[in-house]
C-alpha positions as CSV (number, residue, x, y, z in Angstrom):
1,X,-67.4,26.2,-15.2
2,X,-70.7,24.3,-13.9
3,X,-71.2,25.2,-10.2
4,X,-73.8,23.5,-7.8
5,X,-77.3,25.3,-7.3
6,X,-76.7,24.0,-3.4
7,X,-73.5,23.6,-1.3
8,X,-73.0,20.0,-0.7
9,X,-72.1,18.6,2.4
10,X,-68.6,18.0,2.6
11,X,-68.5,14.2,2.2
12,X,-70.5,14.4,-1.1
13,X,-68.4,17.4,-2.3
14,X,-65.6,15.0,-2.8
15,X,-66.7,13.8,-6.1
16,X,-68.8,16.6,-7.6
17,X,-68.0,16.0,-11.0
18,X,-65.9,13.1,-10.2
19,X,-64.6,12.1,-13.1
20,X,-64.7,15.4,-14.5
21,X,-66.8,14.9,-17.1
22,X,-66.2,13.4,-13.8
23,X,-64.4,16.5,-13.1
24,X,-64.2,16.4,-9.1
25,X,-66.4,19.6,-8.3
26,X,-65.4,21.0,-4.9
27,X,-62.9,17.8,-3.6
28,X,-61.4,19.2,-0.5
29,X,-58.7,20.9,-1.7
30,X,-58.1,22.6,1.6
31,X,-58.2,19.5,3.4
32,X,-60.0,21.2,6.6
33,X,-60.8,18.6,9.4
34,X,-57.6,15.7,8.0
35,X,-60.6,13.5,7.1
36,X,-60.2,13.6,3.4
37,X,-57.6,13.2,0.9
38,X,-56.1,15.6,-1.8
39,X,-56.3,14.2,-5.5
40,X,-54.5,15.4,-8.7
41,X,-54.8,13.9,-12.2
42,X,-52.7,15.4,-14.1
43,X,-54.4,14.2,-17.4
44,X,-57.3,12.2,-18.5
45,X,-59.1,11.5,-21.9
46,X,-62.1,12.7,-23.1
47,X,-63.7,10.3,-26.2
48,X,-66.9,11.5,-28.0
49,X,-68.6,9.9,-31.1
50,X,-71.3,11.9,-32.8
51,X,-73.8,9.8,-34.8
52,X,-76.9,9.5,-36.2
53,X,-79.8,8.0,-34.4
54,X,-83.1,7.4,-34.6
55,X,-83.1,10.9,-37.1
56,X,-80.8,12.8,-35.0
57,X,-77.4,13.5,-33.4
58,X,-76.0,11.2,-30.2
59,X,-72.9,11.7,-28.4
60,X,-71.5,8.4,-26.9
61,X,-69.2,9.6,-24.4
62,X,-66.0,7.5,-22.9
63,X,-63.9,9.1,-20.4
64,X,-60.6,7.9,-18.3
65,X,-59.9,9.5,-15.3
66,X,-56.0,8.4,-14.1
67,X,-56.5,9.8,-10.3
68,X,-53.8,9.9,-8.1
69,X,-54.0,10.2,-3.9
70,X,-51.7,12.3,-2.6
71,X,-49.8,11.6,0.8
72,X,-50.5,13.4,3.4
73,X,-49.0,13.2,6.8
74,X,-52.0,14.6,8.6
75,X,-54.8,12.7,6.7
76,X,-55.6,9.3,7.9
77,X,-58.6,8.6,5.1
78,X,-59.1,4.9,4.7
79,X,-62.8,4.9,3.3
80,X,-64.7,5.2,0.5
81,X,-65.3,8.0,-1.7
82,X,-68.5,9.1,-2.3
83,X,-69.4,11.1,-5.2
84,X,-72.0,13.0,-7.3
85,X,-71.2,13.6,-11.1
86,X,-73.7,15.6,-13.3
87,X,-75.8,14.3,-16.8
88,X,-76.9,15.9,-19.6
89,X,-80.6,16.3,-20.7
90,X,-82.2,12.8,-21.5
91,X,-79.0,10.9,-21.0
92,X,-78.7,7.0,-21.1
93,X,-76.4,3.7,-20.9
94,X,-74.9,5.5,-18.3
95,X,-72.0,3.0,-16.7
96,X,-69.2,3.8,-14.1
97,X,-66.0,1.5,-13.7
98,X,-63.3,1.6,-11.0
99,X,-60.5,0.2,-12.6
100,X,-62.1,-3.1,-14.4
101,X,-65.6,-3.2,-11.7
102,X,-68.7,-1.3,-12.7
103,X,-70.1,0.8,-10.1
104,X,-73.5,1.1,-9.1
105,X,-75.2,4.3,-9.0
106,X,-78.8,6.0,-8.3
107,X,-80.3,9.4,-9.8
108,X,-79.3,11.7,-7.2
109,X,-81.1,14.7,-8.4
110,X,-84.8,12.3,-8.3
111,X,-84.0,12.5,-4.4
112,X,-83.0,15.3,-4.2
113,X,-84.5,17.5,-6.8
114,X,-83.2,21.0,-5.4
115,X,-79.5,19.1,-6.2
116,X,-79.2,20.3,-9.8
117,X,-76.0,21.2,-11.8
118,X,-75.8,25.0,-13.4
119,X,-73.8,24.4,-16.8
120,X,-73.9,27.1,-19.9
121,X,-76.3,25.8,-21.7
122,X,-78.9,24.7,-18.9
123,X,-78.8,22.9,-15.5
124,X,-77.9,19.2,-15.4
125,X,-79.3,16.4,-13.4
126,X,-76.4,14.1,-11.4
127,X,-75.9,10.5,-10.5
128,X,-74.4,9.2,-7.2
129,X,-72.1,6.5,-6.1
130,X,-70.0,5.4,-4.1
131,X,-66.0,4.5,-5.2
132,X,-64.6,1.3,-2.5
133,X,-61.4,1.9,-0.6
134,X,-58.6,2.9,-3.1
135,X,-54.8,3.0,-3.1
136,X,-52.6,5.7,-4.4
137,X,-53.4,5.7,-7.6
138,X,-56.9,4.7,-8.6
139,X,-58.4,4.8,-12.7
140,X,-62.4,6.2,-13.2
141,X,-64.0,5.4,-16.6
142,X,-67.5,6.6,-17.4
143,X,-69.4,5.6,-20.5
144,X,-73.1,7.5,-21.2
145,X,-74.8,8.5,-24.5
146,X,-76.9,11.5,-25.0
147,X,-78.4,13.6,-27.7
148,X,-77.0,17.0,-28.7
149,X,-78.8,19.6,-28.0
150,X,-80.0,22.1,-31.4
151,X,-80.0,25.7,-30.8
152,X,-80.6,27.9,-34.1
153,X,-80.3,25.3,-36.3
154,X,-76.8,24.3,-34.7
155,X,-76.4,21.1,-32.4
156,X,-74.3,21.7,-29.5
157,X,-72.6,20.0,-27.0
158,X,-70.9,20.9,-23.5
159,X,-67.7,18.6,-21.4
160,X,-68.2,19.6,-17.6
161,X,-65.0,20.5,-16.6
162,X,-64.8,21.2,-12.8
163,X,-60.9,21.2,-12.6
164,X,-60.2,23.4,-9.9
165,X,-60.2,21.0,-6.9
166,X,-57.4,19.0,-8.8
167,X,-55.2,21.6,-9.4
168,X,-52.2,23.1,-7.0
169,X,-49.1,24.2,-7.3
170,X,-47.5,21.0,-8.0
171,X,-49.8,19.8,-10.1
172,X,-51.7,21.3,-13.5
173,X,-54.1,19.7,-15.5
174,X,-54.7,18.4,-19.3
175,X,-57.6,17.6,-20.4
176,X,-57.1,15.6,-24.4
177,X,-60.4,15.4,-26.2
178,X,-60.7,13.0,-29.4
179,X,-64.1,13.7,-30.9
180,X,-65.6,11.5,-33.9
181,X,-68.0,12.8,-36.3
182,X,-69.5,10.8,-38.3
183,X,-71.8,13.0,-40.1
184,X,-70.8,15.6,-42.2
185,X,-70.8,19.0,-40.7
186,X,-69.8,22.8,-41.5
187,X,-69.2,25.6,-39.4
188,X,-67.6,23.7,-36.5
189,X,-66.3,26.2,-33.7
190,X,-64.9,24.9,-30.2
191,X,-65.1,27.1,-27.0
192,X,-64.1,27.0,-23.4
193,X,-66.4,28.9,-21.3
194,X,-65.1,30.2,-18.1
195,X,-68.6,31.6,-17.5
196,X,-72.3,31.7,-19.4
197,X,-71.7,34.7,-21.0
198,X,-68.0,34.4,-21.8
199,X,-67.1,31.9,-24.7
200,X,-63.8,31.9,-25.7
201,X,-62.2,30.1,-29.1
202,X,-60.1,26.8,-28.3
203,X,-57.8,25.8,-30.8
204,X,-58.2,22.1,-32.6
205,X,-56.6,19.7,-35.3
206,X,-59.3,17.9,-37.4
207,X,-58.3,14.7,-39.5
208,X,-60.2,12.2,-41.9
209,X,-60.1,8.7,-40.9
210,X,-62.9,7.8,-44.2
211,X,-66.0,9.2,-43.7
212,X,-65.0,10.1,-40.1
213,X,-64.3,13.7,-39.2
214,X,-61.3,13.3,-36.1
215,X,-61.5,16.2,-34.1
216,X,-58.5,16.5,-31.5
217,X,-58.4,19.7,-28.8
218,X,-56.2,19.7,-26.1
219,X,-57.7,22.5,-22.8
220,X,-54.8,22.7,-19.9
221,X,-55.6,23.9,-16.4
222,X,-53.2,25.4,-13.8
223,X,-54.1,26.6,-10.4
224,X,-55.0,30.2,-11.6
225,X,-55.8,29.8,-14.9
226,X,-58.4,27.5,-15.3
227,X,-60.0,28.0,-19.1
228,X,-63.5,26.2,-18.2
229,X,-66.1,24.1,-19.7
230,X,-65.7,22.7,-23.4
231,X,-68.3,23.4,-26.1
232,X,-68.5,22.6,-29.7
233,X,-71.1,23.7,-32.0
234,X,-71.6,22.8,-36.0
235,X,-74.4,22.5,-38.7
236,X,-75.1,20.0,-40.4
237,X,-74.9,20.9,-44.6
238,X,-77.7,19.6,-45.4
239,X,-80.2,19.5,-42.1
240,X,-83.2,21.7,-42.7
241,X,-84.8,23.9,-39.6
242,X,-87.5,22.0,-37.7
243,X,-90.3,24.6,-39.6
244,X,-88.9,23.8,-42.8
245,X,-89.4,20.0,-42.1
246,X,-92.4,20.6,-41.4
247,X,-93.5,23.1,-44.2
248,X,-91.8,20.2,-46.3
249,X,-93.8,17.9,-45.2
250,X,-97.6,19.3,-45.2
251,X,-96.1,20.3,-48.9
252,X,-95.6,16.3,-49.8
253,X,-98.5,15.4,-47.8
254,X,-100.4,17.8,-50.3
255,X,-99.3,16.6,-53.6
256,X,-99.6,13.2,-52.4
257,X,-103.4,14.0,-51.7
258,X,-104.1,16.3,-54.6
259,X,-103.2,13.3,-56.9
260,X,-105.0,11.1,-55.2
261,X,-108.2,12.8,-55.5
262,X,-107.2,13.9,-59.3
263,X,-106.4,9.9,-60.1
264,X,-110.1,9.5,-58.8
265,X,-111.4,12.0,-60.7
266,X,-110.3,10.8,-64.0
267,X,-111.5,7.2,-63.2
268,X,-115.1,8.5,-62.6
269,X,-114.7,10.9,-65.6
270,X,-113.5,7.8,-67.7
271,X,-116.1,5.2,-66.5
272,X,-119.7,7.9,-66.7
273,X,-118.1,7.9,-70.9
């Protein structure tokens, strides 16, 4: 799982991740000074869309974060939460509800730029905000779009799933991703990856709905077995590397400028007759 490069302090660890995609990274599991609360969420949902724009590949990303508050006879916590949740590369229409009110938020890592998030396939900037007073039982939803990332010749994308401070011994975790594709792909592979190094196959159920690929996984977290991040990987059937676009097209550039200059040729040859 994502860690981050700097310890926080202890007010701001409360929501590292929040919404675990928003995964709350660090939340005060051990409760140390009675100032904080313990959360669980014992599920949320994880919705991607992958689609073409602008000539490549998007994810629009919509996740709901049921969050519950757990009583606490020695924690009188009454205030807000502040938290610190971390972005992708280039990421945009980025938009954070509590319950039906969007949240403001600023680019924490502009700031702060020594505040970055380690992930698997690179480190990831983070927004803050602040979540008002809540009750019991409080619902996060984040919306944000970004493009996927294209390592050799594969796009790629990662779910930050910072777990751990949810988990306990009364309470596991399940994480249910639904992820549309619409583009047609081969070679799709899912992983969890507990560390950089260590990828490790995920089982998922894929679906038509028409030209839509549905792609279902379901990644469940206990208190000492936590599987890690979420990455999928496919190809594209048809997509071409980037120096084979290119080689393709100097080559039409070429023919296009070779006729040219023949057309010309004949009309000079034509009109000295």
């Amino acid at each position: 799982m994502g860690k981050i490069a700097a310890v926080l302090i202890l007010v701001l660890m409360l929501m590292s991740s929040a919404f675990v995609g928003l995964g709350i990274n660090g939340l005060v599991s051990a409760n140390p000074n009675s100032s904080f609360p313990n959360l669980a969420m014992p599920i949320e949902y994880v919705n991607y869309t992958i689609s073409p724009i602008n000539g490549t590949l998007w994810a629009t990303v919509d996740g709901d974060y049921p969050i519950y508050l757990l009583n606490q006879s020695n924690c009188a916590f009454t205030g807000d939460l502040p938290m610190v949740y971390p972005m992708p590369p280039n990421t945009a229409n980025i938009h954070v509800f509590l319950a039906d009110k969007e949240l403001s938020w600023t680019n924490y890592s502009q700031t702060n730029p020594d505040f970055l998030h380690h992930t698997a396939i690179g480190d990831w900037w983070m927004i803050y905000s602040v979540i008002g007073t809540v009750s019991n039982y409080f619902e996060l939803k984040i919306h944000y779009q970004h493009p996927l990332q294209m390592v050799n010749g594969s796009y790629i994308f990662l779910y930050d799933l910072n777990i751990s401070p949810y988990l306990s011994s009364q309470y596991n975790s399940t994480v249910i991703y639904t992820i549309r594709v619409q583009t047609n792909t081969t070679n799709l592979h899912a992983y969890t990856t507990a560390t950089d190094t260590q990828w490790n196959p995920i089982n998922y159920t894929t679906t038509n709905e028409g030209s839509t690929k549905l792609v279902t996984i379901e990644e469940h977290s206990e208190l000492n077995s936590i599987p890690g991040d979420l990455v999928v990987m496919f190809s594209e059937p048809n997509a071409l590397p980037e120096f084979q676009l290119w080689a393709l097209s100097a080559i039409i550039i070429s023919v296009v400028l070779l006729t040219a200059v023949f057309k010309r040729r004949r009309i000079v040859l034509f009109s000295s007759v």
